[in-house]
N, C-alpha and C positions, 0 to 999 in steps of 0.2 A: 722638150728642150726649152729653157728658158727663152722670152721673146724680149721683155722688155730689159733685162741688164744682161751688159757681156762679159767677162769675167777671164784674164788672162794674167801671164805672169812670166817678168821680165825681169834678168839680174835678182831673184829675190826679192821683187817687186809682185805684189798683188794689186792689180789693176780692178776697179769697179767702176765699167762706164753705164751711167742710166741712159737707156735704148728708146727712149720714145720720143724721138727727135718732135716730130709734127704737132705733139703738145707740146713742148716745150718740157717736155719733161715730167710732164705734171704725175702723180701717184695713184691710181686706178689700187684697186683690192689685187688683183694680179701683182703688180707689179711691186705693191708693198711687200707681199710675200718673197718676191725675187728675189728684192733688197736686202730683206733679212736674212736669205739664204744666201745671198752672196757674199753680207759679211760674219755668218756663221761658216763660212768656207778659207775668207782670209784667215780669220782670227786661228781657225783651227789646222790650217795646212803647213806643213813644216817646209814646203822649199819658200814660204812668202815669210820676210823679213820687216816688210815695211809696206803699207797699205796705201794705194793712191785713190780717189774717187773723184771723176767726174762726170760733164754731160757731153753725149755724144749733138751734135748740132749746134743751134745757136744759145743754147740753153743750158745752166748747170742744173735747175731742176725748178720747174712751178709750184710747187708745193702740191697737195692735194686737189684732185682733179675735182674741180666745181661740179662739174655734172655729175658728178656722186656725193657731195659734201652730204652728214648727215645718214650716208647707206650704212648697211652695216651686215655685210656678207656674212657673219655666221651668226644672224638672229642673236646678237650679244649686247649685253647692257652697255651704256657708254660708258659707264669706268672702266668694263675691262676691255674695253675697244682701247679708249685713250692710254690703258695702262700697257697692252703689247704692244703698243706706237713708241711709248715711251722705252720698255724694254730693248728695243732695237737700237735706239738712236745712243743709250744709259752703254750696250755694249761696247760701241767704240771708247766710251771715260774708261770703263774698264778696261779696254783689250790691253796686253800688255807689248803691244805692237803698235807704233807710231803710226799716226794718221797723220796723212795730208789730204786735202783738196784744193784740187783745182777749179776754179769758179769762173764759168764763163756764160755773159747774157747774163739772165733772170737765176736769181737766189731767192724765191717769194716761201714766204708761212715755212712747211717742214720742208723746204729747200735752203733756206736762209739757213733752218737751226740744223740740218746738217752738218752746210757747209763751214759753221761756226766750232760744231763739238769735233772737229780736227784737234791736231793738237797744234799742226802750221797751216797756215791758209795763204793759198796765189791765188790772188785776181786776177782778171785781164781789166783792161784800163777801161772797157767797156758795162763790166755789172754791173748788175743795180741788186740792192738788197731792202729786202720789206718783211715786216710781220703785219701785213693786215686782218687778222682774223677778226678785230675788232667792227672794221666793216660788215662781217657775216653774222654780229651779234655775240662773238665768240673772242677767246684769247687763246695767247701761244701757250703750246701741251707736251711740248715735247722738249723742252728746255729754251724756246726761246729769251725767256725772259733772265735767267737765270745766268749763260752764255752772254749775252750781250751785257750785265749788271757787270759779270767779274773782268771784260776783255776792256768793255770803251765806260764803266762807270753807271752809275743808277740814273743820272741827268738823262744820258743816250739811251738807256732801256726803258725809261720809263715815255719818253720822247716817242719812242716806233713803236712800242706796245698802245701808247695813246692814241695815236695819229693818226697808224700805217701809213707811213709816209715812204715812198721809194728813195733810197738812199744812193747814190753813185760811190762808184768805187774809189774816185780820190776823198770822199769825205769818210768812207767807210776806215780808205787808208790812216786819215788822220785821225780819227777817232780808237784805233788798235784794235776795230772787227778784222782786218786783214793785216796780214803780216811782208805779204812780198807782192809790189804792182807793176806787170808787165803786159806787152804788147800783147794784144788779141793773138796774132801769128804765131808770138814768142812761149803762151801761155802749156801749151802743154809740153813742149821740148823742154822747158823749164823746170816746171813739176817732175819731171818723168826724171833726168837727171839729178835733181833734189833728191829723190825716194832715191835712186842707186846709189847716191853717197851716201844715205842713211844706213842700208841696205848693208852695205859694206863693214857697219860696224860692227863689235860682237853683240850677239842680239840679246845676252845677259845685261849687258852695261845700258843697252835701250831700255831695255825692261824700268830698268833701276832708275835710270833718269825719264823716263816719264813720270813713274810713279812718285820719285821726289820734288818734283816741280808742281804737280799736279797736286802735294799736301796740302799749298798752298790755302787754293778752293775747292779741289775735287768734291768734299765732303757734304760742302753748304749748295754747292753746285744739285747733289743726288735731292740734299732734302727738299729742296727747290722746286725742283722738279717733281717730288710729293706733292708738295703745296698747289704746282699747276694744274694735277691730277685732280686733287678733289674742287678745285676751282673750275672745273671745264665742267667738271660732273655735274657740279650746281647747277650751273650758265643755261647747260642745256636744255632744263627746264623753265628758265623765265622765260616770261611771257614779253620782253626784249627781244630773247633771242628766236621765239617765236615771229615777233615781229619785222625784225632784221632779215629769216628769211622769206616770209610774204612780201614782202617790198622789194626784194631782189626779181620774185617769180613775177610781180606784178609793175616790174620797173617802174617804181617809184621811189622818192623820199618815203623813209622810214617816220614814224613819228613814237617815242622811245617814251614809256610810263616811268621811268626811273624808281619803280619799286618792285 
């Protein structure tokens, strides 16, 4: 039985909560796989109309769990590691069923770009949002960068892919990474009625209007996120990101060869 997501379905609502409260949510090898079965489950089940995701706890998700950063549970090269990270997160652009998330506490690394490749996003007034992978010697792979360039601008994407700088959720809100900002208490009765109104409509004309709005960027968004691919592939051989994490293991200032 799945441990880390729970998976339920309400009014034609498919529900996807991440289960690992006491991290914060964070993504372990397990629990990756969950994820991707869980929204290989929305996407494909006929009574769910409209997809909701969030975190069970104080947390919508920490991103990848640090004490594994770097593992690689099926002895596989890191492009095609980064490349089924990215196929799971690429299936929500595709699904032809609306996503929402609900974003509560921490949005960190592949939590942030989750919570971002929605098609609506509710915060509670309390998140924060970060890509620091740059700290780890590393950058966003899964669409961060790309997500954040088409919602709040290249100024704002290039800013948190720079920085990792944590973000709150009234700046997030003014910047247009979040779309609806409500009370901590108010945040999932919120969502949860959002998706049943959706829910409601015919689920052809959803189809159709995501797909149309989405021409937009959708496209530049996929190549994008190509781009991230072979950019993390590189990374993970310099002798930077080498260094990035000895200095983590060895808590210390990093000191960075820039070539």
């Amino acid at each position: 039985m799945p441990e880390f997501v729970i998976t339920s379905v309400d009014s034609h609502v498919g529900l996807i909560k991440f289960n690992r409260p006491e991290r914060h949510n964070a993504v372990n090898d397990l629990m990756g796989e969950e994820i991707r079965e869980a929204v290989r489950w929305a996407i494909e089940s006929d009574e769910v109309r409209c997809i909701l995701i969030t975190g069970e706890g104080k947390s919508f998700c920490a991103g990848r769990d640090t004490t594994v950063l770097g593992h690689r549970a099926r002895d596989e090269s890191d492009f095609h590691f980064v490349r089924r990270a990215q196929e799971g997160r690429l299936s929500l652009l595709d699904c032809p069923k609306p996503v929402i998330t609900a974003i509560n506490g921490y949005a960190i690394g592949g939590g942030c770009e989750t919570a971002l490749a929605a098609d609506i996003r509710v915060a509670a007034e309390d998140a924060i949002f970060s890509l620091p992978e740059i700290n780890y010697g590393l950058l966003p792979d899964t669409g961060g960068t790309q997500y954040v360039a088409a919602l709040a601008g290249p100024g704002v994407a290039k800013y948190m892919t720079m920085t990792g700088a944590r973000v709150g959720a009234q700046q997030a809100f003014a910047w247009g990474l979040v779309d609806f900002l409500v009370k901590p208490e108010e945040l999932q009765g919120f969502a949860l009625q959002m998706a049943k109104d959706i829910a409601s409509k015919p689920p052809i004309n959803l189809a159709m209007a995501k797909q149309l709005v989405d021409n937009i960027y959708g496209a530049a968004v996929r190549d994008g996120v190509r781009h991230e691919l072979i950019a993390q592939s590189a990374i993970f051989k310099t002798e930077d990101y080498a260094e990035a994490r000895a200095a983590i293991r060895e808590k210390r200032k990093p000191v960075f060869r820039g070539k």
